[in-house]
N, C-alpha and C positions, 0 to 999 in steps of 0.2 A: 464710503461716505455718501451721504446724500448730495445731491449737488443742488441748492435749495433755487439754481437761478435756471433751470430746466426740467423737465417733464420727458418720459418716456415716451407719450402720446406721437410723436414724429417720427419714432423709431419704425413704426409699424407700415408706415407709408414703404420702406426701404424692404419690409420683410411681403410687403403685394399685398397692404389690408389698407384698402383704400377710405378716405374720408366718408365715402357715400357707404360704403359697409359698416364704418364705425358711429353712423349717424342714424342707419337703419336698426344698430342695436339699442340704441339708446333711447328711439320713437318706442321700442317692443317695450325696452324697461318700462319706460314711464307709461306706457298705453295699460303695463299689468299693475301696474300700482295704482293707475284711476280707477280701472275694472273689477279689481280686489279690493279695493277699499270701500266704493261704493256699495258692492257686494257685503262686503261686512258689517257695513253702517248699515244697509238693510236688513242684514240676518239680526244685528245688535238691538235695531233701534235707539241706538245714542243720543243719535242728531237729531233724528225726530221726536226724541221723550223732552232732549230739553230748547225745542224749540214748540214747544205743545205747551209746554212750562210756563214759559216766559209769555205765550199770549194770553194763555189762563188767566196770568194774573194781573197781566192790564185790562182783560175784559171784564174781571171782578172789580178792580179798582177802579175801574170807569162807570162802572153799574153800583159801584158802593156798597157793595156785600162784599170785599175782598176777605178771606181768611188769617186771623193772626193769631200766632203763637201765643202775643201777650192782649187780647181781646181788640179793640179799636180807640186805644188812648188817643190823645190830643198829639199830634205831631208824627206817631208812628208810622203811618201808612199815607204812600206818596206816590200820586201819579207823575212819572218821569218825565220833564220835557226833551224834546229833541235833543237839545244843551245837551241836559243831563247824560244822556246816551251816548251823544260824543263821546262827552268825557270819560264816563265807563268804558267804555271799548277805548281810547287811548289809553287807559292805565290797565286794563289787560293784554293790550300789546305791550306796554314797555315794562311791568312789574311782571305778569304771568308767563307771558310768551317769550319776550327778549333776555329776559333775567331768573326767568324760571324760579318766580315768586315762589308757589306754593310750597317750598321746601324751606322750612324751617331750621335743621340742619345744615350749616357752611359747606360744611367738605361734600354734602351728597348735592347740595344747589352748584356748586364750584364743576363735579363728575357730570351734570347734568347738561350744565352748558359747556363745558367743552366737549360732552359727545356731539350734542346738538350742531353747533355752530359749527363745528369740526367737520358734520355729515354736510353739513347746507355749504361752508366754503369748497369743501373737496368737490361734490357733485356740480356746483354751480361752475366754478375753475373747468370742469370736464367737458361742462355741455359745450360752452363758451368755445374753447379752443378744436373742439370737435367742428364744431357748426360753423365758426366765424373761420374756420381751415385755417387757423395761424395761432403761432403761443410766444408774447410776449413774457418779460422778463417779470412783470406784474403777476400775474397767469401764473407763472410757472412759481412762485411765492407762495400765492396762494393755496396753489393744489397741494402744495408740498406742507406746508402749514394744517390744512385743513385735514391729511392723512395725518398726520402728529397728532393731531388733539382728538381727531377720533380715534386713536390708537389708545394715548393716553386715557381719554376720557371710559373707555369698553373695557381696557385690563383693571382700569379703578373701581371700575364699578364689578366687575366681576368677584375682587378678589376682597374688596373691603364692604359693600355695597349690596350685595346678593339679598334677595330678603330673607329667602327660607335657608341659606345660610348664617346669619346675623340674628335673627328672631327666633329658628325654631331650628337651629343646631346642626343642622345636614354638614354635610362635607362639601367644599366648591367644587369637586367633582363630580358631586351627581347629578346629572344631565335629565331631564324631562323636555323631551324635544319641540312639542309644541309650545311648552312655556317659554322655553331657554332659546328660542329657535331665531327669535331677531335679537337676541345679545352676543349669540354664535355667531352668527350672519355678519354682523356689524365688525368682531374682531376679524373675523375671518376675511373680509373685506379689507381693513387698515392694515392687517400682517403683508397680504398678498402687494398691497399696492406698492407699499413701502417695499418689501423685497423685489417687488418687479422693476422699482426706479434704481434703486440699491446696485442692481444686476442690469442695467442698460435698457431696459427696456426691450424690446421684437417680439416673439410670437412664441417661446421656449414653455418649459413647466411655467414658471411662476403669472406666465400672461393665462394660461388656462387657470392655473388659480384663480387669477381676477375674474375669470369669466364662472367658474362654479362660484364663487363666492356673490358675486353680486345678483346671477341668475337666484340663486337662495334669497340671494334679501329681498328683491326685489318680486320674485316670484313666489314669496312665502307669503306675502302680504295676510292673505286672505288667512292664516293659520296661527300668525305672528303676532307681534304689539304695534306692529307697524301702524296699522290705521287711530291708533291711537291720540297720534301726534295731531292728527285733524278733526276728531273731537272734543280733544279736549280744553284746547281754545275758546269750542262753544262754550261749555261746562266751566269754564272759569270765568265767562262773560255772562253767564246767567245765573252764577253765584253770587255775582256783586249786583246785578239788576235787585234779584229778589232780595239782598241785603238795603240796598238801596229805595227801593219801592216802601220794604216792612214788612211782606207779608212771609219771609222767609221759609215758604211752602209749607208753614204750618208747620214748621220745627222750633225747638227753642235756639232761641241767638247764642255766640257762642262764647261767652264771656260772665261771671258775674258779678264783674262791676260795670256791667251797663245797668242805668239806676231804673228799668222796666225789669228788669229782671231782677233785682233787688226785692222790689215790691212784690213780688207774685207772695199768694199765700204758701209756696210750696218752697221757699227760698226763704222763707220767716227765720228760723235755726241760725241759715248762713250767710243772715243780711251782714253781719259784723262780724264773721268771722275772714283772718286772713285768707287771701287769696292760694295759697299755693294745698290750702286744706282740701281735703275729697283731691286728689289727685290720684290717689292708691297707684295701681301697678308703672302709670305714669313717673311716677316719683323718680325713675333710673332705669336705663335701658334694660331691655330682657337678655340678662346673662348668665342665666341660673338654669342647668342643663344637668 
């Protein structure tokens, strides 16, 4: 049984793996996860397409030729005050980011944030007791918590959640290692940890587990979906600007019962027809194989 009011982390002190060793592992982890990431965000250009984005089009909207989807109606297009931007970035931390808005389906928003939250309490629990050299009874809650939900949250998503098994019929064991490589990473992480507290914790197989395991996660970055998590924050906060502003980069809005989109000559057909029509293969999930 797990003993949810301790941590193996102490154990290791008794096996001769000192705080200052398991503090120097943790500087490399995270020194490869800023180095890879920033490396990816450079190879990608993510962060700089939509932070190129969003200046665009306050530099258009400030100069009054901004571009719109539905021309330059009366009200559409909106230079953002400061307010405004607060506000935006406050509801994409607590709807995007803390709640893992953009998922429209429960059960895959529910898998989302428990990996999430799961990786953020276990890691954060780690650093903490590593670095502050002591593990409270709090601490030791947490860690153990947070290994739970990223356990939960990785085999959920594996086995219910997969895309190209769920969408386009594959088998959940077929492995593409660069795709699948930080969802491996992740269970392989919550299995180890949880059998290394399981098992007492000290420096045995399952402590080398933890250390292949996380070395992968942490040093796949650059291969993985890892750098993912800190783009796409941007991309959800310059999704609601450009929603927000109007000029929605020159796409159409996504809705049509917004009454500009109603109007367009090219929406004339389906001003009055119900809403759920033209949905086509949307109509019900793809399970036709």
């Amino acid at each position: 049984m797990i003993d949810i009011n301790s941590t193996p982390i102490a154990s290791l002190l008794a096996e001769g793996i000192s705080y200052v060793n398991m503090q120097i592992y943790v500087v490399i982890m995270i020194a490869l996860v800023v180095i890879m990431t920033v490396l990816d965000l450079l190879h990608k250009k993510s962060s700089i397409y939509f932070f190129r984005a969003s200046a665009k089009s306050e530099k258009d909207l400030s100069a009054g030729n901004a571009p719109c989807s539905l021309g330059k109606e009366e009200d559409r297009l909106k230079i953002l005050s400061v307010s405004d931007k607060v506000n935006i970035l406050a509801s994409t931390v607590v709807v995007d980011i803390s709640t893992a808005g953009e998922f429209s389906n429960g059960l895959r928003r529910l898998v989302h944030i428990l990996t999430m939250w799961g990786f953020i309490f276990f890691n954060v629990a780690t650093i903490i007791i590593i670095f502050g050299a002591q593990e409270t009874q709090m601490l030791a809650q947490v860690w153990n918590i947070g290994a739970i939900m990223l356990f939960i949250g990785t085999f959920w998503y594996w086995f219910g959640f997969k895309v190209d098994s769920q969408a386009e019929g594959y088998s959940w064991t077929r492995v593409v290692i660069r795709r699948d490589m930080f969802s491996l990473s992740l269970m392989a992480t919550s299995v180890s940890v949880l059998g290394w507290n399981i098992y007492g914790g000290g420096t045995g197989v399952w402590f080398i587990l933890v250390i292949l395991a996380t070395i992968s996660l942490f040093g796949g970055v650059y291969w993985s979906k890892f750098s993912h998590m800190f783009f796409k924050p941007i991309a959800a906060y310059n999704k609601r600007i450009i929603k927000a502003n109007g000029t929605n980069e020159n796409l159409p809005h996504e809705t049509r019962n917004d009454v500009w989109q109603q109007n367009r000559h090219s929406m004339e057909l389906l001003k009055d027809a119900p809403m759920d029509m033209g949905l086509g293969i949307k109509r019900e999930a793809p399970k036709h194989y």
